[in-house]
N, C-alpha and C positions, 0 to 999 in steps of 0.2 A: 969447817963443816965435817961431822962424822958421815961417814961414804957406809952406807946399807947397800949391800950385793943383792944382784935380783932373785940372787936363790932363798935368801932371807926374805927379801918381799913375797914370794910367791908361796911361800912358807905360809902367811899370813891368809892365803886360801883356807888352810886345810879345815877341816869341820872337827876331827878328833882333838882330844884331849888333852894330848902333848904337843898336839899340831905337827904331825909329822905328816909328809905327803908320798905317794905315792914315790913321787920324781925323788923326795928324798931319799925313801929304802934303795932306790934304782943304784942313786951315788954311793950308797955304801957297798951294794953288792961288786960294784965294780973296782970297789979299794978291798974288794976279796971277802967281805960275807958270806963264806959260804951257806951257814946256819940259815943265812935270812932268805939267800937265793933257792937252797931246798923247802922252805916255809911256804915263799910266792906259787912257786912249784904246783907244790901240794894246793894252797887256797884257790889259784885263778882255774884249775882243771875245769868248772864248770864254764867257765867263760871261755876257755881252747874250746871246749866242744861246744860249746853255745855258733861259735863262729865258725869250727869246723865243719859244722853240722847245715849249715846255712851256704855255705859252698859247696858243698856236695850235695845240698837239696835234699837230703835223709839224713833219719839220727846217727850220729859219728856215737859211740863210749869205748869207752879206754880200752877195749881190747884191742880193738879199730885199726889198722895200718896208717889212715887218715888221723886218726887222733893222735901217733909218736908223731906224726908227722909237725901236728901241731903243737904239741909240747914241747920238740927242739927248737920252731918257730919260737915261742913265746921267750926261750932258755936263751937264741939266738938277740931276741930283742932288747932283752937286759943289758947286751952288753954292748949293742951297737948306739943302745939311745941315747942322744946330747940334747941337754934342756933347750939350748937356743936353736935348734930347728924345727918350731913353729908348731907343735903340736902336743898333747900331753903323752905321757906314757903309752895307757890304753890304746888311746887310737892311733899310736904307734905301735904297738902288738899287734895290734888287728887287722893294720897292713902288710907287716910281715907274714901270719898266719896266714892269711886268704893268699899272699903273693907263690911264700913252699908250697900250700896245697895246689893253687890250681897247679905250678911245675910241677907236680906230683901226677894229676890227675893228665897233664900233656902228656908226659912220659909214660904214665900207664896205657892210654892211648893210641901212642905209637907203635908199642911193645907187642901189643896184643894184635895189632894189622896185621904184625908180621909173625909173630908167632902162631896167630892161628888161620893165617890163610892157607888152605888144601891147595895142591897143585891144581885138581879140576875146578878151583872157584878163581883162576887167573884172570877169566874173563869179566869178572865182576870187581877188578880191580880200579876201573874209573870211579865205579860207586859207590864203593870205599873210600875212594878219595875224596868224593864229591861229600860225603859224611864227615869227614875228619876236618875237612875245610871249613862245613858248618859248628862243627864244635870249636875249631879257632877264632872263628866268629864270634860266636855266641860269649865264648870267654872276653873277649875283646870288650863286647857290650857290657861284662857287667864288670871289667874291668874300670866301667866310664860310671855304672852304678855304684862300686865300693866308693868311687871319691863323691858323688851324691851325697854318699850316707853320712862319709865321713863329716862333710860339711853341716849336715845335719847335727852329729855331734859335738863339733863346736858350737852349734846355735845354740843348742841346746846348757850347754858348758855355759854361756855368754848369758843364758838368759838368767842361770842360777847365782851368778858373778854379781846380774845388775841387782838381783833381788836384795842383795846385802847393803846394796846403797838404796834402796828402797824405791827401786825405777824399773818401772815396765815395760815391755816392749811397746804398749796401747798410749803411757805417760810420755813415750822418747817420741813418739810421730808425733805425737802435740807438741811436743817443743823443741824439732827439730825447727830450726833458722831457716825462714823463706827465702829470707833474700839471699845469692851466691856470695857477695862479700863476707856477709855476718858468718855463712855458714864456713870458710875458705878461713876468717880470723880465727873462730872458733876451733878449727879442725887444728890451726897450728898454737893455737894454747894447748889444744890437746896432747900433743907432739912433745911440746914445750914440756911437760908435766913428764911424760914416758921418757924422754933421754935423761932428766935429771932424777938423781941419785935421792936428792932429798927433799923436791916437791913430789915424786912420787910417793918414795913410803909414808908420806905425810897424807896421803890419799885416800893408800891401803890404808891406814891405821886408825886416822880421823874419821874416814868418810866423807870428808870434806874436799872442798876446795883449796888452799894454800894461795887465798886470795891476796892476803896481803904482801906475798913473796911476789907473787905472779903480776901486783899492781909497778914495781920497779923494773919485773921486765919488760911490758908490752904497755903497747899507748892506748889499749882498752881504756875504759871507766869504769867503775866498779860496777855501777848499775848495766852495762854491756855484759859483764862476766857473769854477774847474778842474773841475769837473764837466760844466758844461756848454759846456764850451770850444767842442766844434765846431760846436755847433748855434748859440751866437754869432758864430764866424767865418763860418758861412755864411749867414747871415741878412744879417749887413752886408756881404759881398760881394753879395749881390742889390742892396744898397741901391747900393754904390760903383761897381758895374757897370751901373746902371743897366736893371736887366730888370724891367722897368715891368709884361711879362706875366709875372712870378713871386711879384709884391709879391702877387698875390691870393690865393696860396700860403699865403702868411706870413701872410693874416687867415686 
């Protein structure tokens, strides 16, 4: 059997032309593109400050202290991202960017208690503190709102994924399996399909199922499998797509 690498499958996302994906420019810059790394640079500026802009709760532009800040994030995430941890590019940038900025925005915070407390404002020193504590706070909270979001973005990613197999979110609750065995075989055909090499890309590529492979290895019946076709197909596209916030879905 010819062995298709997942970065080849994943490949088969892409919407352009040549089919090149994001995650792949990623792989070249990191075998030293420099040309392609100054390109990204230059094109996502509106997305650094899109995000910048949204952690500092005002508009960030490029003249901005906050926006180099974001743009060595963005330069930084180039080179730390690896496909197989669970998320795409983007919303791996977008946790690095929000993560330098708020350090940024701590550290500015500190700096300034202390540089511009007056000797006679000493006594207003608890309520200063009692402020900076609220701000660690608050950062905290929306530390727990960026991964909201972020989950949000894989939905969103997942929901564009199902549309290519022509299933909806409104189509998959009607035909999620009621009963817990059906749905517990189903989940591990699903499985079954995401670790192998060559009923998956046959997935990606078909759209289909890979029924007749998948009938020698499981004691389903065909009409079990065609039944539950889509609630398999999408279960291991969570798994091939790597949306790590969805797997918790699927327990």
């Amino acid at each position: 059997m010819t062995t298709i690498s997942i970065s080849t499958k994943m490949g088969n996302f892409a919407n352009n032309r040549d089919s090149i994906t994001l995650e792949d420019k990623i792989d070249s810059i990191q075998n030293g593109n420099q040309l392609l790394r100054n390109q990204l640079l230059e094109d996502y500026q509106p997305f650094i400050k899109k995000i910048t802009s949204k952690v500092c709760n005002r508009y960030i532009n490029h003249t901005m202290d906050e926006f180099s800040i974001g743009l060595s994030a963005f330069n930084e995430a180039m080179d730390q991202f690896r496909r197989g941890q669970g998320s795409r590019f983007l919303t791996f940038a977008d946790m690095v960017i929000r993560r330098r900025v708020i350090d940024y925005i701590r550290k500015e915070a500190r700096q300034n208690k202390y540089i511009y407390l007056e000797p006679e404002e000493l006594d207003e020193e608890g309520r200063l503190e009692d402020s900076y504590a609220e701000q660690r706070a608050a950062l905290d909270v929306y530390e727990m709102d960026k991964q909201s979001e972020m989950r949000m973005y894989e939905i969103e990613e997942y929901e564009q994924l199902l549309k290519k197999f022509s299933i909806t979110f409104k189509v998959l609750s009607k035909n999620c399996p009621k009963h817990i065995d059906a749905r517990e075989n189903a989940k591990m055909i699903a499985k079954l399909i995401a670790d192998d090499n060559v009923l998956s890309s046959y997935l990606l590529e078909k759209k289909q199922l890979p029924i007749k492979d998948l009938l020698a290895l499981v004691t389903c019946s065909r009409k079990t499998i065609e039944r539950n076709r889509k609630y398999i197909i999408a279960v291991a596209l969570i798994h091939l797509g790597g949306f790590n916030a969805l797997k918790s879905y699927i327990q």
